[in-house]
mmJSON file of the N, C-alpha and C atoms, coordinates in Angstrom:
{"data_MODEL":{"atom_site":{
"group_PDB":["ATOM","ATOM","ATOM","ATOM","ATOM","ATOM","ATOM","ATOM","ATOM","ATOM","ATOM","ATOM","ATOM","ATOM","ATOM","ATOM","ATOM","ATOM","ATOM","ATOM","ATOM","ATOM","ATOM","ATOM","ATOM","ATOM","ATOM","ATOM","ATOM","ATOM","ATOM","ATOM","ATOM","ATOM","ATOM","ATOM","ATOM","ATOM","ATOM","ATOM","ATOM","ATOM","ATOM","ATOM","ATOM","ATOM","ATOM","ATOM","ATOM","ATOM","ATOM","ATOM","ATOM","ATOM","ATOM","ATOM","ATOM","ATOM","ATOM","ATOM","ATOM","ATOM","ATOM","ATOM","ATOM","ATOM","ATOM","ATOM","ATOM","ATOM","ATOM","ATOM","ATOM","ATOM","ATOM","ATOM","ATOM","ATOM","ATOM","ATOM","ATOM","ATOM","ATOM","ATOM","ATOM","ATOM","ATOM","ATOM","ATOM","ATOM","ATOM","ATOM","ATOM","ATOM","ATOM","ATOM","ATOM","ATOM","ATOM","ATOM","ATOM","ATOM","ATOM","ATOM","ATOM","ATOM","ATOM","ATOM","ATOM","ATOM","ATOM","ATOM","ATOM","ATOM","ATOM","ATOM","ATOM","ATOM","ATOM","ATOM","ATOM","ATOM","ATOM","ATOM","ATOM","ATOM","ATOM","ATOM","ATOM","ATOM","ATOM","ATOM","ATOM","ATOM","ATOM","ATOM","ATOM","ATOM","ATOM","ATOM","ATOM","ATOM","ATOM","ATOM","ATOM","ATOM","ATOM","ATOM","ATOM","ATOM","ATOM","ATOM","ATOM","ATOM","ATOM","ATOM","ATOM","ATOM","ATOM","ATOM","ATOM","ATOM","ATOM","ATOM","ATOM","ATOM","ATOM","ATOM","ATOM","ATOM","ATOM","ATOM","ATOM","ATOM","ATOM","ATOM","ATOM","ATOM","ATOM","ATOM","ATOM","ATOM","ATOM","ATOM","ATOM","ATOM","ATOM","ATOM","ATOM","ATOM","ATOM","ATOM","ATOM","ATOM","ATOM","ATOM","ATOM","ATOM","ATOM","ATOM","ATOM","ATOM","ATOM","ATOM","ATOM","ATOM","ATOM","ATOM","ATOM","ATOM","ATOM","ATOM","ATOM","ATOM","ATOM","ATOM"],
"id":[1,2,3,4,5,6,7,8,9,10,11,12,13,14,15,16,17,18,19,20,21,22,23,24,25,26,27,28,29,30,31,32,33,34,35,36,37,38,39,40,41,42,43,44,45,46,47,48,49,50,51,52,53,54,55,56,57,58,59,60,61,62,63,64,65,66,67,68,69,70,71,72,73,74,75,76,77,78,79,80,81,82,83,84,85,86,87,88,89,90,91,92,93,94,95,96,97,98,99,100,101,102,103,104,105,106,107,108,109,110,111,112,113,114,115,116,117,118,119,120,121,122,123,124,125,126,127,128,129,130,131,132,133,134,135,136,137,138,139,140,141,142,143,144,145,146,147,148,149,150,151,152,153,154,155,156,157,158,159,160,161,162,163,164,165,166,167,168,169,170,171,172,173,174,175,176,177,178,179,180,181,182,183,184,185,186,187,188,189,190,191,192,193,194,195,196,197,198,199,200,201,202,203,204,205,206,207,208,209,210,211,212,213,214,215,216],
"type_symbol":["N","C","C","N","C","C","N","C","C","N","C","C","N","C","C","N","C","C","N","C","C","N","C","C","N","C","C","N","C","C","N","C","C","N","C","C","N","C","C","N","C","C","N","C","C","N","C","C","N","C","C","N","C","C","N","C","C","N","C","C","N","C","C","N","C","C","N","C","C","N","C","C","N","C","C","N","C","C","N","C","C","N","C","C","N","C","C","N","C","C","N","C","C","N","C","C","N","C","C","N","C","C","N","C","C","N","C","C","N","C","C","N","C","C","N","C","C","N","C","C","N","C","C","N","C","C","N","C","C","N","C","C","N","C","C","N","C","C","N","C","C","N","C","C","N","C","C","N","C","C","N","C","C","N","C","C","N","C","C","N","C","C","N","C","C","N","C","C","N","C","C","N","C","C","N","C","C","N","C","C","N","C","C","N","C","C","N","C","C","N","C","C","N","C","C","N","C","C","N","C","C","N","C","C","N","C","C","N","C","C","N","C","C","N","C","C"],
"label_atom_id":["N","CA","C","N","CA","C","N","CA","C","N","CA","C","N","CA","C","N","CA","C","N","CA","C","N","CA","C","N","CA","C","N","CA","C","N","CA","C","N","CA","C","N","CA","C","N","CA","C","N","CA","C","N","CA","C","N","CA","C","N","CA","C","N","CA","C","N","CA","C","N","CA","C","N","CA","C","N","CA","C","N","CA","C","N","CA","C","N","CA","C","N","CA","C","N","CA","C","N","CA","C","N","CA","C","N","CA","C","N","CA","C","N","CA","C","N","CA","C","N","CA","C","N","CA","C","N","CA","C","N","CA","C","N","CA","C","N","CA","C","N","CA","C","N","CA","C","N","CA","C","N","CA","C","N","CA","C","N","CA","C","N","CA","C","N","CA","C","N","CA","C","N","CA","C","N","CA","C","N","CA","C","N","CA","C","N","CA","C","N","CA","C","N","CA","C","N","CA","C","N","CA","C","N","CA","C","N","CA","C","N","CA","C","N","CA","C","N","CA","C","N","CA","C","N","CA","C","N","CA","C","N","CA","C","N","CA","C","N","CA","C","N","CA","C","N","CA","C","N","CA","C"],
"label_alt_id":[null,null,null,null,null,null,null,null,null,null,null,null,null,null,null,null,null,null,null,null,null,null,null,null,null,null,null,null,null,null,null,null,null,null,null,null,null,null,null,null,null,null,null,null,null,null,null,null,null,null,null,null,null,null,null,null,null,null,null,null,null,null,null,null,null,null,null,null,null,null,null,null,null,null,null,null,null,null,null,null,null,null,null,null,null,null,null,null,null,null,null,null,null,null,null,null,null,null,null,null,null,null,null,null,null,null,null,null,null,null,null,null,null,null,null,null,null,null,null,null,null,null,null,null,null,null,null,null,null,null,null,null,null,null,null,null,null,null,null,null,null,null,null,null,null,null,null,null,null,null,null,null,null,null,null,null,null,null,null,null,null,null,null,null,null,null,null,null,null,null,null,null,null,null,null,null,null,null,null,null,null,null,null,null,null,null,null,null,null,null,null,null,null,null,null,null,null,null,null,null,null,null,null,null,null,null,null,null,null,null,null,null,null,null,null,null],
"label_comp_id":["UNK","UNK","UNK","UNK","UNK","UNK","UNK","UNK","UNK","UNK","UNK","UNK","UNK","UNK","UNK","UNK","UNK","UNK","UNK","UNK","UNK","UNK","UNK","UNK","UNK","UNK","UNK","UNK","UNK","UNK","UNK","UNK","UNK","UNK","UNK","UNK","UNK","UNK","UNK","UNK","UNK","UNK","UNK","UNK","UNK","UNK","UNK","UNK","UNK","UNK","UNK","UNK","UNK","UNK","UNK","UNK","UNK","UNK","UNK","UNK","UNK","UNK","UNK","UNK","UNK","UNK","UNK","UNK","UNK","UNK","UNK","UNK","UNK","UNK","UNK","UNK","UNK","UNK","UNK","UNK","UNK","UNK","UNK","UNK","UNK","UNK","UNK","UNK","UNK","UNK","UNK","UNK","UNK","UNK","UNK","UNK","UNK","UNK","UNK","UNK","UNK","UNK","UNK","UNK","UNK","UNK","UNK","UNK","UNK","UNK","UNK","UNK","UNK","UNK","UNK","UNK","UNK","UNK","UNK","UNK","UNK","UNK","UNK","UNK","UNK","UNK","UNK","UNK","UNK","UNK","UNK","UNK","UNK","UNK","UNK","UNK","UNK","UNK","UNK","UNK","UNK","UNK","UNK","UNK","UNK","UNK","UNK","UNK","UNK","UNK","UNK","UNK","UNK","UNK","UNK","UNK","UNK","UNK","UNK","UNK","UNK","UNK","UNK","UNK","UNK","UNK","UNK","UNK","UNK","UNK","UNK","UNK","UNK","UNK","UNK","UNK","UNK","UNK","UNK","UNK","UNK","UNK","UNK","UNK","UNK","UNK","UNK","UNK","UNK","UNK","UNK","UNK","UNK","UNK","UNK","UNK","UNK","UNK","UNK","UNK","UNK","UNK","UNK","UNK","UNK","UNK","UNK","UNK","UNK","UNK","UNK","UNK","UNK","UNK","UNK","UNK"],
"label_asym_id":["A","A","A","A","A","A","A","A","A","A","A","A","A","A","A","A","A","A","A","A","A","A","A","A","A","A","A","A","A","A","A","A","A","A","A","A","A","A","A","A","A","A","A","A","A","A","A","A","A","A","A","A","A","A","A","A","A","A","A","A","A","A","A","A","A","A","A","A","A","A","A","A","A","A","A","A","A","A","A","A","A","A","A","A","A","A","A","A","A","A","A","A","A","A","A","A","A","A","A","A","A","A","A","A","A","A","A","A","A","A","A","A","A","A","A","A","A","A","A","A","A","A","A","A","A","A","A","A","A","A","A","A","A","A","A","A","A","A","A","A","A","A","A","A","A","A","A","A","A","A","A","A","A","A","A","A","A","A","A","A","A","A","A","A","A","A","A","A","A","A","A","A","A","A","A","A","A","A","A","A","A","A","A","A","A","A","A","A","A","A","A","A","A","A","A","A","A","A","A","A","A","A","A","A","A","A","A","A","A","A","A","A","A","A","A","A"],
"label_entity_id":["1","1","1","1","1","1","1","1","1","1","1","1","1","1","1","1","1","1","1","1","1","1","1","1","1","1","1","1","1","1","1","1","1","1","1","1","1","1","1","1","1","1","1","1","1","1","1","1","1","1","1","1","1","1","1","1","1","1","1","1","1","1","1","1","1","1","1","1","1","1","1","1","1","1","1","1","1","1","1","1","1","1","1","1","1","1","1","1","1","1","1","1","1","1","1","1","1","1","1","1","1","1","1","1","1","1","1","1","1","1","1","1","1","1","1","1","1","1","1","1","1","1","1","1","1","1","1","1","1","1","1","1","1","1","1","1","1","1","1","1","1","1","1","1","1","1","1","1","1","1","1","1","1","1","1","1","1","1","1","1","1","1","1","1","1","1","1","1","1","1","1","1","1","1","1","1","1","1","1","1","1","1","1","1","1","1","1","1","1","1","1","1","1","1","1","1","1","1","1","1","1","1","1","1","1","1","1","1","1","1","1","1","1","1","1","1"],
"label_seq_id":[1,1,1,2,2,2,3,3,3,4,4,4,5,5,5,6,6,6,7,7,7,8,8,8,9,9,9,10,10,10,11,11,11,12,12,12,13,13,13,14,14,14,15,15,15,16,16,16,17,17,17,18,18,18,19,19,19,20,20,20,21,21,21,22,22,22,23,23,23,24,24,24,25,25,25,26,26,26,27,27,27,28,28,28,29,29,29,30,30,30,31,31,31,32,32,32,33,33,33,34,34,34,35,35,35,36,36,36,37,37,37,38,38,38,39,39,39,40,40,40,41,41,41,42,42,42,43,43,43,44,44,44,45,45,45,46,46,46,47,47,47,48,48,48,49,49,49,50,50,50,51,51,51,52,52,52,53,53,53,54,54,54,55,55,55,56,56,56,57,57,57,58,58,58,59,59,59,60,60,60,61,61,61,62,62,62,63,63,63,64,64,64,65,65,65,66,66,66,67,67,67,68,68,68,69,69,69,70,70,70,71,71,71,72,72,72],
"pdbx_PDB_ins_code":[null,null,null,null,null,null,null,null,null,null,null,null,null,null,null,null,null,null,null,null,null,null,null,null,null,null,null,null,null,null,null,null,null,null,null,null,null,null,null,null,null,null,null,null,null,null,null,null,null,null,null,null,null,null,null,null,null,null,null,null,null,null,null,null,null,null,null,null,null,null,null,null,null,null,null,null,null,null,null,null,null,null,null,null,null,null,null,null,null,null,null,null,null,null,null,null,null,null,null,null,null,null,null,null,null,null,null,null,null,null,null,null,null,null,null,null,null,null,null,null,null,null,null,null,null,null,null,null,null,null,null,null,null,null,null,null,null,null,null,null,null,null,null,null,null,null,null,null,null,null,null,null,null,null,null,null,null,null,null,null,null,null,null,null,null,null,null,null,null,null,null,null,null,null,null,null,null,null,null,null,null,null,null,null,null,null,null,null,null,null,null,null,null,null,null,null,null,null,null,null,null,null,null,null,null,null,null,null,null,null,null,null,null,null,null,null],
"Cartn_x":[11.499,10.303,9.13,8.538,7.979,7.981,8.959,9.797,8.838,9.37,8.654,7.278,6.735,5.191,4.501,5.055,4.528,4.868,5.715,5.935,4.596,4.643,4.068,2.423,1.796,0.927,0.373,1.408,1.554,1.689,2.196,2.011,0.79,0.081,-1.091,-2.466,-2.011,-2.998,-2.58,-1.873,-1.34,-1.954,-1.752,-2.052,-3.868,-4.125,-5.352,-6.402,-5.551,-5.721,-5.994,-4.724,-3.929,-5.63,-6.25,-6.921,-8.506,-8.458,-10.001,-10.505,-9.824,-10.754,-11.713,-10.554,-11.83,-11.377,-12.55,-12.474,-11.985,-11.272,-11.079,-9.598,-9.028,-7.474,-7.029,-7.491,-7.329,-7.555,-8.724,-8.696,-7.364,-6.767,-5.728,-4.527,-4.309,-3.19,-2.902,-4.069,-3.6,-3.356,-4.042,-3.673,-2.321,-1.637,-0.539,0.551,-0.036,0.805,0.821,0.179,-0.178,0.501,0.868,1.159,2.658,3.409,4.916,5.155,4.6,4.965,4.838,4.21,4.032,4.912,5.358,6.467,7.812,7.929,9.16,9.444,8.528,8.604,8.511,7.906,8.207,9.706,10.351,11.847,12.355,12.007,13.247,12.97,12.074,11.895,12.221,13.071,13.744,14.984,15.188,16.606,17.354,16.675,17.32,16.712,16.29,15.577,17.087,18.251,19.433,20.377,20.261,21.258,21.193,21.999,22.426,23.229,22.755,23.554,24.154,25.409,26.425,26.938,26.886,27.578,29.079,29.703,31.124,31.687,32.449,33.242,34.624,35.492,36.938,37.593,38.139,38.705,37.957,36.911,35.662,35.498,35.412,34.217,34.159,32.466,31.34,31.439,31.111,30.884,29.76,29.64,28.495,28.885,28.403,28.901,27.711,27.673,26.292,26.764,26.289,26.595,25.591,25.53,24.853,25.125,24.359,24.36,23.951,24.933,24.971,24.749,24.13,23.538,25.258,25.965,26.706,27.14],
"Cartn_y":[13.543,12.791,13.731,14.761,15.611,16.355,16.361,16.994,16.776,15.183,14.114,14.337,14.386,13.523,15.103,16.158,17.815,17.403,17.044,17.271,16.305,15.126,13.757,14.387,14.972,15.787,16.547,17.536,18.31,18.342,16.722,16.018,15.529,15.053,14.337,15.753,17.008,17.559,18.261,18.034,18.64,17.357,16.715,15.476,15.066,15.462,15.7,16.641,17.474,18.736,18.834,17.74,17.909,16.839,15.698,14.79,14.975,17.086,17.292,16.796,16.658,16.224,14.943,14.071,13.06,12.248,11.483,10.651,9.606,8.842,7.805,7.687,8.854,9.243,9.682,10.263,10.755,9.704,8.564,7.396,6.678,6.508,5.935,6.183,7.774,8.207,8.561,8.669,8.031,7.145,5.77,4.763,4.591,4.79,4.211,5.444,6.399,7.222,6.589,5.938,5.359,4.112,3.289,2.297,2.269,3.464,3.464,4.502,5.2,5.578,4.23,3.506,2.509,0.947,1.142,0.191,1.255,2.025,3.207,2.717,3.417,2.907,1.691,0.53,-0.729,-1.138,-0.454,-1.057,-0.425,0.936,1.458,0.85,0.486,-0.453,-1.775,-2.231,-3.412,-3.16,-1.963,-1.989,-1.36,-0.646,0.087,-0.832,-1.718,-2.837,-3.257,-3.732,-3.855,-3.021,-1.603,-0.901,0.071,0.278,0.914,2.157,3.798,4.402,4.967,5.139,5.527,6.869,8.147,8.8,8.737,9.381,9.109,10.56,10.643,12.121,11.808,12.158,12.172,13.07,13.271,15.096,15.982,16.282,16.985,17.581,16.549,16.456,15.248,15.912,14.855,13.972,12.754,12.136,10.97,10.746,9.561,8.491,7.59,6.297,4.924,4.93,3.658,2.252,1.529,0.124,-0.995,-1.906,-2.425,-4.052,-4.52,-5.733,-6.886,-7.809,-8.666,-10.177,-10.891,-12.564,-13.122,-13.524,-14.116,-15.743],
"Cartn_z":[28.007,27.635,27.378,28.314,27.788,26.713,26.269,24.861,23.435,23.995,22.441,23.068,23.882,23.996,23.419,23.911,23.361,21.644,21.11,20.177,19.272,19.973,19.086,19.36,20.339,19.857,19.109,18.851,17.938,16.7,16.201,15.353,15.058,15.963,15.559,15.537,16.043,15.589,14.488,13.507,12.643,11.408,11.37,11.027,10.901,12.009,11.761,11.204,11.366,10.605,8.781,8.612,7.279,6.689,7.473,6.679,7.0,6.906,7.108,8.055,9.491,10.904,10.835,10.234,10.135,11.346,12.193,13.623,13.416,12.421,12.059,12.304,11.559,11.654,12.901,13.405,14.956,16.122,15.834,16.8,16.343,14.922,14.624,15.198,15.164,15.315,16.732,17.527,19.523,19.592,18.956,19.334,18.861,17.523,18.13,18.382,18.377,20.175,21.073,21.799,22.987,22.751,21.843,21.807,21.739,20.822,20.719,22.191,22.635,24.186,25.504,25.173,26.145,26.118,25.11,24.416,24.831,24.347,25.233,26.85,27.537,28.176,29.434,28.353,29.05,29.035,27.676,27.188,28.313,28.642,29.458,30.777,31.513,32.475,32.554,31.507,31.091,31.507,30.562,31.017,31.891,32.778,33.64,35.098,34.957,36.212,37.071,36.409,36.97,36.558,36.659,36.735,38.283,38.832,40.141,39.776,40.604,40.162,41.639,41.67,42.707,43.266,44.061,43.975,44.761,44.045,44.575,44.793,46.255,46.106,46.404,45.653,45.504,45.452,46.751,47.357,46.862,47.021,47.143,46.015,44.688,43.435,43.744,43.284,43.34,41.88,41.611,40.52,40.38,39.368,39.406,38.703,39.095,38.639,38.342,37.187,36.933,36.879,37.338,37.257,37.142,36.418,35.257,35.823,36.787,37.088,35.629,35.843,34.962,35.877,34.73,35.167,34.842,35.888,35.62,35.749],
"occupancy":[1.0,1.0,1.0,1.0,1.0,1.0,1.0,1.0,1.0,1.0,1.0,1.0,1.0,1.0,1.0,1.0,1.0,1.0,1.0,1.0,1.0,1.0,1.0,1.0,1.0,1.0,1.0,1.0,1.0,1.0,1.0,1.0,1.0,1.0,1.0,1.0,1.0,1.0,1.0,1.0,1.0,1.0,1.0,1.0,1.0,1.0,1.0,1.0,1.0,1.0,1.0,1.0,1.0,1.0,1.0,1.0,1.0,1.0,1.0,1.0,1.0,1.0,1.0,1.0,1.0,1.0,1.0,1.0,1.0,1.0,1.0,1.0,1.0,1.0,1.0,1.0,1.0,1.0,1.0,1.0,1.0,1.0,1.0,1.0,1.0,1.0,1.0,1.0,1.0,1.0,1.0,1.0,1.0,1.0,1.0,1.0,1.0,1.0,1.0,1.0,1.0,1.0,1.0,1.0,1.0,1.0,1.0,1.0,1.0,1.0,1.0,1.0,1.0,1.0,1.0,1.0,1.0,1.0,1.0,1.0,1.0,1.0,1.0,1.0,1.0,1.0,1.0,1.0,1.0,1.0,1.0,1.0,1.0,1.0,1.0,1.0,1.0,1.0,1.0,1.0,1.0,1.0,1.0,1.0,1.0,1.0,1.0,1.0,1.0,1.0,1.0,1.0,1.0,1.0,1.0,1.0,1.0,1.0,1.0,1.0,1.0,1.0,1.0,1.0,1.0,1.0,1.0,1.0,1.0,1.0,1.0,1.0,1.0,1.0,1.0,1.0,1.0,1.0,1.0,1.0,1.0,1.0,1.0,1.0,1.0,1.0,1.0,1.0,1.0,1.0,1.0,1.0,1.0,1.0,1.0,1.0,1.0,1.0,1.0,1.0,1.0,1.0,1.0,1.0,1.0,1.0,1.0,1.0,1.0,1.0,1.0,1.0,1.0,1.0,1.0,1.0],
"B_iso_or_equiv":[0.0,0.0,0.0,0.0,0.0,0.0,0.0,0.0,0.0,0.0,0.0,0.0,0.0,0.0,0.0,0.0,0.0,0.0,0.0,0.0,0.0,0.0,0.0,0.0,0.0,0.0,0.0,0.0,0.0,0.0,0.0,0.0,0.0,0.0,0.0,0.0,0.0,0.0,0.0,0.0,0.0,0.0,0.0,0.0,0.0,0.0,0.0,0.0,0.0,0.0,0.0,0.0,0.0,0.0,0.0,0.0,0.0,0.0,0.0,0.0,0.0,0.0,0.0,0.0,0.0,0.0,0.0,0.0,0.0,0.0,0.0,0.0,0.0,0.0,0.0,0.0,0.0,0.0,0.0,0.0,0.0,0.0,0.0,0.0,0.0,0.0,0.0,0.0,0.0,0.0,0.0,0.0,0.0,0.0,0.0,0.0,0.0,0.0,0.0,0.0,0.0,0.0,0.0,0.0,0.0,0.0,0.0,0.0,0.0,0.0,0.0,0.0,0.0,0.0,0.0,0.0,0.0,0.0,0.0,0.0,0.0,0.0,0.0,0.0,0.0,0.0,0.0,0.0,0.0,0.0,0.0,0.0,0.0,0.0,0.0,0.0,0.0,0.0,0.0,0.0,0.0,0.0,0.0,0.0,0.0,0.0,0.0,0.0,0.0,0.0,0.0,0.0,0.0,0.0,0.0,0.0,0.0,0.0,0.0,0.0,0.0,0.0,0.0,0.0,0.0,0.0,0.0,0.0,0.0,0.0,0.0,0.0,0.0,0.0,0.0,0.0,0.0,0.0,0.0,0.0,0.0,0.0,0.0,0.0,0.0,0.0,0.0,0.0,0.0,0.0,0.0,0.0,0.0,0.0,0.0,0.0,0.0,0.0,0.0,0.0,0.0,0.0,0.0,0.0,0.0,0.0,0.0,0.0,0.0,0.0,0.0,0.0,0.0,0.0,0.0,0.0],
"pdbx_formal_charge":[null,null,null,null,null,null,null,null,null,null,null,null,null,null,null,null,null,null,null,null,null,null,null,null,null,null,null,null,null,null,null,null,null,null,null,null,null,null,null,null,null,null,null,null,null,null,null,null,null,null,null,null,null,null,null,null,null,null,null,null,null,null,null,null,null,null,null,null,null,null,null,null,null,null,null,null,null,null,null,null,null,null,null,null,null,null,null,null,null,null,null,null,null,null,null,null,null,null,null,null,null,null,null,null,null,null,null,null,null,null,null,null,null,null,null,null,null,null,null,null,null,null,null,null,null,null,null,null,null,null,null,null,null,null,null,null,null,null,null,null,null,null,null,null,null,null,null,null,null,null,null,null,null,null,null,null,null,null,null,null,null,null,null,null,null,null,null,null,null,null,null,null,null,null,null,null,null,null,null,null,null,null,null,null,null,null,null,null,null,null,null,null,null,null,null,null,null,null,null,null,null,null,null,null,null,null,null,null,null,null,null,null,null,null,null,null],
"auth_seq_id":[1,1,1,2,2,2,3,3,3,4,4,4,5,5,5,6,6,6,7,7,7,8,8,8,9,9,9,10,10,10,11,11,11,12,12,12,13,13,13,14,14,14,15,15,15,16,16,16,17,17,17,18,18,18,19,19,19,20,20,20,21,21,21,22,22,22,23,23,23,24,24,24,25,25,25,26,26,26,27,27,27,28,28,28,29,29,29,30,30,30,31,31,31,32,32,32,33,33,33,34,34,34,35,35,35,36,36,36,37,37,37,38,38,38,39,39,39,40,40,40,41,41,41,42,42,42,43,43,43,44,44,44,45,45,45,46,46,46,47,47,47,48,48,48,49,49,49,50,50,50,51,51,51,52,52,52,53,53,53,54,54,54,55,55,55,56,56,56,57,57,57,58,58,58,59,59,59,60,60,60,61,61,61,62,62,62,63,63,63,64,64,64,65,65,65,66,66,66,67,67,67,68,68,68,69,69,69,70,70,70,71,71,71,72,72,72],
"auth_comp_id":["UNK","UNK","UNK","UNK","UNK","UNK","UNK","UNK","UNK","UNK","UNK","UNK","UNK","UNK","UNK","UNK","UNK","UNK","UNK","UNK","UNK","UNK","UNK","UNK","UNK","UNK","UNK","UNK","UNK","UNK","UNK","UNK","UNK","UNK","UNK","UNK","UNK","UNK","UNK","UNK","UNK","UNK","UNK","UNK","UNK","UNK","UNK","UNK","UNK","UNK","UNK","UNK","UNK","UNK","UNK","UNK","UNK","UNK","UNK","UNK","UNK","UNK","UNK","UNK","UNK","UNK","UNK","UNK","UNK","UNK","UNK","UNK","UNK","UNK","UNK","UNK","UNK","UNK","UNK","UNK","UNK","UNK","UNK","UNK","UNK","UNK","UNK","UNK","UNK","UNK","UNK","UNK","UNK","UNK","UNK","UNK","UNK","UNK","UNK","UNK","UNK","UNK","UNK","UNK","UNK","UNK","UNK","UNK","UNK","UNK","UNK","UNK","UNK","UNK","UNK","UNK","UNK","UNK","UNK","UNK","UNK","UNK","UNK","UNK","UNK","UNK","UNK","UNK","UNK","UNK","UNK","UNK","UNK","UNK","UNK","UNK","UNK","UNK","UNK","UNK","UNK","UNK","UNK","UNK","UNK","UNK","UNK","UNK","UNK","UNK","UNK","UNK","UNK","UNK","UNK","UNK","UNK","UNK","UNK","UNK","UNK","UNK","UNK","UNK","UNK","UNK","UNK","UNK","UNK","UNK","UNK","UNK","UNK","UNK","UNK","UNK","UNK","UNK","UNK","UNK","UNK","UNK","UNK","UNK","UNK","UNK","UNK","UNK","UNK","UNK","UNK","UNK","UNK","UNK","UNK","UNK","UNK","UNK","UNK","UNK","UNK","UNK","UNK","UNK","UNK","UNK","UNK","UNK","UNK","UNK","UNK","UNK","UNK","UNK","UNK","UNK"],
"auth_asym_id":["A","A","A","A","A","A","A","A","A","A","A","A","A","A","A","A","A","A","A","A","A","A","A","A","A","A","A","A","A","A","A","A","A","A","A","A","A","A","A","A","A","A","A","A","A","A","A","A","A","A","A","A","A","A","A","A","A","A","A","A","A","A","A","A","A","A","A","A","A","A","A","A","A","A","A","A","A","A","A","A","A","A","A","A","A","A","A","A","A","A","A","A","A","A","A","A","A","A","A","A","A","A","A","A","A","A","A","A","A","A","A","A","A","A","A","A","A","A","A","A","A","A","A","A","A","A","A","A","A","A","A","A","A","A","A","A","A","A","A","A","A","A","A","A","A","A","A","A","A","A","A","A","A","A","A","A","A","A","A","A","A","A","A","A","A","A","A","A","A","A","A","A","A","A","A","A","A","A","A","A","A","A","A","A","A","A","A","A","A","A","A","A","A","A","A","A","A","A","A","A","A","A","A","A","A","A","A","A","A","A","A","A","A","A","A","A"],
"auth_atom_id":["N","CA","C","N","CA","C","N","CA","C","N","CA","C","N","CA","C","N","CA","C","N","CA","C","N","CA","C","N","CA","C","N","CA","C","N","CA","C","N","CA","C","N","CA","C","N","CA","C","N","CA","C","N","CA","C","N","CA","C","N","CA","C","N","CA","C","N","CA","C","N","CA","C","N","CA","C","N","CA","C","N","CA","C","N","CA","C","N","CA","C","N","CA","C","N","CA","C","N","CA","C","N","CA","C","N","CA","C","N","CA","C","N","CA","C","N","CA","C","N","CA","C","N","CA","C","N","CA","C","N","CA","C","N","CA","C","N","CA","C","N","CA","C","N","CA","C","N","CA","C","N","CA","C","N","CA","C","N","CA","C","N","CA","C","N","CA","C","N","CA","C","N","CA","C","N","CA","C","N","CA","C","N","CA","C","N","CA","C","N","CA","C","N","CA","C","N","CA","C","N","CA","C","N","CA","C","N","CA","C","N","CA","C","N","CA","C","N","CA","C","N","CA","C","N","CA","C","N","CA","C","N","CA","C","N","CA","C","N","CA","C","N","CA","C","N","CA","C","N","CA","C"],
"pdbx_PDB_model_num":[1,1,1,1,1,1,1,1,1,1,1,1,1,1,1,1,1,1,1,1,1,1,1,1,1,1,1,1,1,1,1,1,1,1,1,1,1,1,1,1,1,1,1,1,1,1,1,1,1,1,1,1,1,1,1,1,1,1,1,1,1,1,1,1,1,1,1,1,1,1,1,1,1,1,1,1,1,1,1,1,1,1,1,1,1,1,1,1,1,1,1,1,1,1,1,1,1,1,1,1,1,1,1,1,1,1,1,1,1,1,1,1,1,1,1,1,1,1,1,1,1,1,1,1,1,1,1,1,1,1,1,1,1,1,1,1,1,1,1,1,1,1,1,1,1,1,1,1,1,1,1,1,1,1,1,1,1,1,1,1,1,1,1,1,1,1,1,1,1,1,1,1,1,1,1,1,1,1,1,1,1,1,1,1,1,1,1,1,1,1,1,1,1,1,1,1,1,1,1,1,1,1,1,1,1,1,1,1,1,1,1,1,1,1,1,1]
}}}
């Protein structure tokens, strides 16, 4: 996640760069940074709300195991 958010910066000062520093483009282009990062992660707080993750050791390796509660 840090990855994209360094990158989507780096974008927007590039970007801002590119349209002569104007304040207009730059209030534009946080906001919807801010808006597709906050939609990110509301989704992933959707979907990982019922998932459980497990470790398991079986003659000594370790493994992991996710499990994904369902409305049944």
């Amino acid at each position: 996640m840090a990855v994209a958010a360094m990158f989507g910066v780096i974008m927007i000062a590039r970007l801002h760069a590119m349209y002569q520093g104007s304040r207009m483009m730059l209030t534009f282009l946080v906001i919807m940074f801010l808006a597709v990062n906050i939609a990110y992660g509301v989704l992933t707080a959707i979907v990982l709300k019922d998932s459980v993750v497990e470790e398991l050791v079986l003659s000594g390796t370790y493994g992991c195991n996710e499990v994904y509660n369902e409305d049944v």
